[in-house]
KEFI-439934 format. One line per field, with one value per residue: residue number from 1; x, y, z of N, C-alpha, C in turn. Coordinates in nm, 3 decimals. Layout:
<sites>
num	NUM/...
n.east	X/...
n.north	Y/...
n.up	Z/...
ca.east	X/...
ca.north	Y/...
ca.up	Z/...
c.east	X/...
c.north	Y/...
c.up	Z/...
</sites>
This chain:
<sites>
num	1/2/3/4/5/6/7/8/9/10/11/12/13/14/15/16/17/18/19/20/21/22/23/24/25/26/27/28/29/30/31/32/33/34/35/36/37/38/39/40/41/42/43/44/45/46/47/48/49/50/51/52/53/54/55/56/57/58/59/60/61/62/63/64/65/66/67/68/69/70/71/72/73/74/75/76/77/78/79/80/81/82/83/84/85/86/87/88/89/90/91/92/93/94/95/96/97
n.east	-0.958/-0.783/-0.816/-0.799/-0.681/-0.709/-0.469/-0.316/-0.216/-0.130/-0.123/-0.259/-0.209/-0.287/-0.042/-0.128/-0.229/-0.180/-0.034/-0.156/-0.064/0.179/0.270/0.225/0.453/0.634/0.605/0.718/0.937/0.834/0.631/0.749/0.797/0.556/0.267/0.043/-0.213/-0.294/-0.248/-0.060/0.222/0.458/0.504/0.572/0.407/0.077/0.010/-0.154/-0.434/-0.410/-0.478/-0.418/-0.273/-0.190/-0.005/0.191/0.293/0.382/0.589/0.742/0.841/0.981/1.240/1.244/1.437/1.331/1.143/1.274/1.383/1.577/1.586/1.370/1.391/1.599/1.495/1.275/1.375/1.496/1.311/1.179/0.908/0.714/0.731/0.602/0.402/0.245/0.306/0.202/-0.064/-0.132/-0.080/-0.356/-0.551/-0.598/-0.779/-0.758/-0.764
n.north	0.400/0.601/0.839/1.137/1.388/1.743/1.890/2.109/2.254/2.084/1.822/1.514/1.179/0.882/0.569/0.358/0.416/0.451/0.555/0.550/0.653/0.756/0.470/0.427/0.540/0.412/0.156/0.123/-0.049/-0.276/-0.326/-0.378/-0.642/-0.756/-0.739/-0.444/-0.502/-0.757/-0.933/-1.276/-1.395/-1.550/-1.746/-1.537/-1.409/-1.253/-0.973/-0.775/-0.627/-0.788/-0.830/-0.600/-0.706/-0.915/-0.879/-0.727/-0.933/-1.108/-0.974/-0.908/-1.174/-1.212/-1.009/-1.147/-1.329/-1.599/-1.702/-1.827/-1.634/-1.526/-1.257/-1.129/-1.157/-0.959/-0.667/-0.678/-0.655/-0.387/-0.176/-0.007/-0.025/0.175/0.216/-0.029/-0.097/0.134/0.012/-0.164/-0.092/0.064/-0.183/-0.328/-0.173/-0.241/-0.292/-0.616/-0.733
n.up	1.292/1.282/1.467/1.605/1.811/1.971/2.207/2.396/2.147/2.004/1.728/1.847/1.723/1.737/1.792/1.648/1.423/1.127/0.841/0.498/0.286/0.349/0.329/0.035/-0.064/0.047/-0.068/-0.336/-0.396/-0.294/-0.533/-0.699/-0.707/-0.624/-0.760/-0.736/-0.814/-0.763/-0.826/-0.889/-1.005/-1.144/-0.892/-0.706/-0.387/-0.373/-0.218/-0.222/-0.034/0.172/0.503/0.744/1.011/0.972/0.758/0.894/1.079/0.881/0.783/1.005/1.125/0.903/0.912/1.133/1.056/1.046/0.834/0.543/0.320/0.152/-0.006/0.089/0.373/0.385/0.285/0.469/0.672/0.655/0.687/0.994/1.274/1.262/0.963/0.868/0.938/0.791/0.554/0.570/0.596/0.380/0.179/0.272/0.204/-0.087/-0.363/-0.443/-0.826
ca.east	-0.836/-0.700/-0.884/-0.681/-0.702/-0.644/-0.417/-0.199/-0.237/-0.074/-0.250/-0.206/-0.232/-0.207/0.044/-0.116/-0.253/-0.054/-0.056/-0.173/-0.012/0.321/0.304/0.260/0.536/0.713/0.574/0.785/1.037/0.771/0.552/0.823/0.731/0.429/0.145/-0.081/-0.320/-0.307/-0.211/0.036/0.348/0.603/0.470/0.558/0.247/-0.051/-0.012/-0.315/-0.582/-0.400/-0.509/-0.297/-0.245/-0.128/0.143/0.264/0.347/0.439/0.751/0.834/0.904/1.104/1.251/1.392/1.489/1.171/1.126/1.386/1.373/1.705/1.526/1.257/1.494/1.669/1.358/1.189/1.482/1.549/1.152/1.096/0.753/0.582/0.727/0.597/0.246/0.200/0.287/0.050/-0.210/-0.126/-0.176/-0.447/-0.653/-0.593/-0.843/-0.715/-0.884
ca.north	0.406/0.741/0.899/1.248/1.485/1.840/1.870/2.207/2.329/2.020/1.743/1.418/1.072/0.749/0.542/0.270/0.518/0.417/0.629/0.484/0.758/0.716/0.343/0.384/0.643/0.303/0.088/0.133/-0.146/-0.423/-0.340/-0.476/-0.808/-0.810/-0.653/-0.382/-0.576/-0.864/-1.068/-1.391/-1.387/-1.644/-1.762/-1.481/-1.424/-1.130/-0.893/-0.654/-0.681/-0.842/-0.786/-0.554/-0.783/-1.071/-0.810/-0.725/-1.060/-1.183/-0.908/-0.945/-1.311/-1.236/-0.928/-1.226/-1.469/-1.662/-1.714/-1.854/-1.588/-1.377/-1.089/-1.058/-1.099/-0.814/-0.592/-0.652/-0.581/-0.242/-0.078/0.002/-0.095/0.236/0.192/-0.156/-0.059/0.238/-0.027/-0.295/-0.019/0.038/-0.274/-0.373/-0.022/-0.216/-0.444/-0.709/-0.772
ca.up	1.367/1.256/1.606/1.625/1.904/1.998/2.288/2.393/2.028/1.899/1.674/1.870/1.643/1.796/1.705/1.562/1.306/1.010/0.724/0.395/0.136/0.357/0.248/-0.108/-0.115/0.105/-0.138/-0.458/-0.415/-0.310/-0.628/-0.834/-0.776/-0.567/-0.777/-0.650/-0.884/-0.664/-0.942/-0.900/-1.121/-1.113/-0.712/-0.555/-0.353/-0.411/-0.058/-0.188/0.025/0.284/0.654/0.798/1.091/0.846/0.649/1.007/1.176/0.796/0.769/1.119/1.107/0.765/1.013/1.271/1.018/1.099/0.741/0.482/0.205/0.181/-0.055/0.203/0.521/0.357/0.271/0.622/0.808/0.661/0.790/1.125/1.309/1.169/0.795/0.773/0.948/0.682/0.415/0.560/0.603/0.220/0.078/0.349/0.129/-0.223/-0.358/-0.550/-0.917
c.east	-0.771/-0.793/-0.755/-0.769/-0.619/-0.586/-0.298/-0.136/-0.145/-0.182/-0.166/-0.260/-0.220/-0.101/0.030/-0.195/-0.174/-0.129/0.013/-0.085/0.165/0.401/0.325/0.343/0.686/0.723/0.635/0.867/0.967/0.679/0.582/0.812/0.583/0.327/0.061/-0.188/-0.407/-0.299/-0.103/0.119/0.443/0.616/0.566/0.392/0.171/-0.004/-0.106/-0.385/-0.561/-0.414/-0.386/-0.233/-0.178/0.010/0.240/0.344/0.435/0.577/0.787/0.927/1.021/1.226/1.379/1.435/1.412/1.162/1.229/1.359/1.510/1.664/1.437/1.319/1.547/1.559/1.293/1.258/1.497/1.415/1.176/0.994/0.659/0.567/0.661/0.437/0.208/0.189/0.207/-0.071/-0.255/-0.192/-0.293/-0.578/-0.677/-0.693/-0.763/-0.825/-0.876
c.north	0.542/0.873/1.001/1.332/1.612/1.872/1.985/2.232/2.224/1.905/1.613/1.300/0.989/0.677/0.416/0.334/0.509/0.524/0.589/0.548/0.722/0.551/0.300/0.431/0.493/0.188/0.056/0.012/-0.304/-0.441/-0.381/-0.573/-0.839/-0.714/-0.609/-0.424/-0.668/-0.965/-1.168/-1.412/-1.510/-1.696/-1.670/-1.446/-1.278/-1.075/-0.793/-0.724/-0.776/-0.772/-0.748/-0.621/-0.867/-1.000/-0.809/-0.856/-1.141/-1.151/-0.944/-1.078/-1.276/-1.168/-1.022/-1.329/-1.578/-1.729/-1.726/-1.809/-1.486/-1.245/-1.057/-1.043/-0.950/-0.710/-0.571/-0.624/-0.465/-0.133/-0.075/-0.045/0.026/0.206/0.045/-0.108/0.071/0.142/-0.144/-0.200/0.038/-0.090/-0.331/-0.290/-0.144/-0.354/-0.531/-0.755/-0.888
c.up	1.361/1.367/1.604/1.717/1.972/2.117/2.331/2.278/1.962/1.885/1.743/1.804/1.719/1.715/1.619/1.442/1.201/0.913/0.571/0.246/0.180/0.276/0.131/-0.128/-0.047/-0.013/-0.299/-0.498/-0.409/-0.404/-0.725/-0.862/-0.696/-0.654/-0.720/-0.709/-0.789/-0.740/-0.867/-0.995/-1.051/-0.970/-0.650/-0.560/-0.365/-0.228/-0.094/-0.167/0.163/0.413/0.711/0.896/1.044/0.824/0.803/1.060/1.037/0.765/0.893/1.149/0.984/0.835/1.078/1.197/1.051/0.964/0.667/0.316/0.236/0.125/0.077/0.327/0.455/0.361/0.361/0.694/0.770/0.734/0.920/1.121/1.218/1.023/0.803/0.844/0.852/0.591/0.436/0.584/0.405/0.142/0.122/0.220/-0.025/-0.237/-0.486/-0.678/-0.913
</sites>
């Protein structure tokens, strides 16, 4: 996916090009309780290794109130579409032990 091309001396990205380093640098606040392990603590649920497609549609719903979690409504509403595709292209990268 990360297809880049040279174009009137600028580098053009697409935009579903997420960027994986942006996500872990995104990633600080949901590692507190979601392990990059992919461990299970206290049921909240493992998100390494989840299909980026999955992380996407799973914040968005939290996003519209779709989902009845107030930490995570809060947390998915503050990203934009790119911050939460960097941080599902993040944990999408991590394998779970």
């Amino acid at each position: 996916m990360g297809i880049a091309c040279q174009m009137a001396g600028f580098l053009v990205v697409p935009a579903h090009a997420a960027d994986k380093a942006f996500g872990e640098y995104l990633a600080g606040e949901c590692v507190t309780c979601h392990l990059p392990s992919g461990r299970q603590v206290g049921g909240i649920p493992a998100i390494a290794g989840m299909p980026e497609i999955s992380f996407m549609a799973l914040m968005e719903s939290y996003a519209r109130r779709e989902r009845d979690n107030q930490v995570m409504q809060a947390v998915a509403g503050k990203f934009n579409s790119d911050e939460l595709a960097a941080l599902a292209a993040y944990f999408a990268s991590l394998k779970p032990e």
